[in-house]
N, C-alpha and C positions, 0 to 999 in steps of 0.2 A: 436157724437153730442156735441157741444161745451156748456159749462153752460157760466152763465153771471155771472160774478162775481160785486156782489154792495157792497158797501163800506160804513160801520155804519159811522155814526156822528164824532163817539170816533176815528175811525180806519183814515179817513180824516184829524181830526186834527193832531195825533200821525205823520202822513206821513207830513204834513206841517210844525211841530215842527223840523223833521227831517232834511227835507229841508232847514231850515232858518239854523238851527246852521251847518250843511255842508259847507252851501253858507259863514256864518260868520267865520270857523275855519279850515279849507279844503281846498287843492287847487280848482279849476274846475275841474279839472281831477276827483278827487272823487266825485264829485256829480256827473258829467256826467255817470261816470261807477256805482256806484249807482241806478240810473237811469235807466239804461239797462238792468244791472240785474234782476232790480223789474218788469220792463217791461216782460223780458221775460223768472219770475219766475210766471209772472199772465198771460202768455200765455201757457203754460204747465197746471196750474191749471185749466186754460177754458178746454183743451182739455181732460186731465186725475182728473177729480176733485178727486178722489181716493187718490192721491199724500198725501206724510206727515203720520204722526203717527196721531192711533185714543186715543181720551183724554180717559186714566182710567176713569177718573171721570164725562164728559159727552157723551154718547154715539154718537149723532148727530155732533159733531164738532171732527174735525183733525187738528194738529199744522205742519204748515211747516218753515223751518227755512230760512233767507233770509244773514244771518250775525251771526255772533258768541252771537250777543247780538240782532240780531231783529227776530223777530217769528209773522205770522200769524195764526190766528186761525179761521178754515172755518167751518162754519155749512152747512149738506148737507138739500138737498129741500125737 
């Protein structure tokens, strides 16, 4: 069964800050594959919400990584 993944306040802007400066210093090319990636590293998450490493430090929440320098961090229901 597929989970819904919702997107804190913090985690929305973070993704829009990301956006803008791609869009400003980046071809297209990397945002579009950007794009794609995140797309269909939050359809793997729907279906396996399991994915990623669980936080030492809080037990509810798993870090998955999207980039060398971007990381998600999901709390389970």
């Amino acid at each position: 069964m597929e989970k819904e993944i919702v997107w804190t306040l913090v985690a929305r802007k973070d993704f829009w800050q990301i956006v803008e400066y791609l869009a400003e210093n980046w071809p297209q090319s990397a945002l579009e594959k950007f794009s794609r990636t995140l797309n269909l590293k939050v359809e793997l998450l729907q279906k396996h919400p399991h994915l990623g490493f669980k936080s030492s430090k809080y037990s509810r929440f798993r870090r998955t990584t999207y980039y060398k320098i971007l990381h998600a961090y999901l709390r389970s229901a």
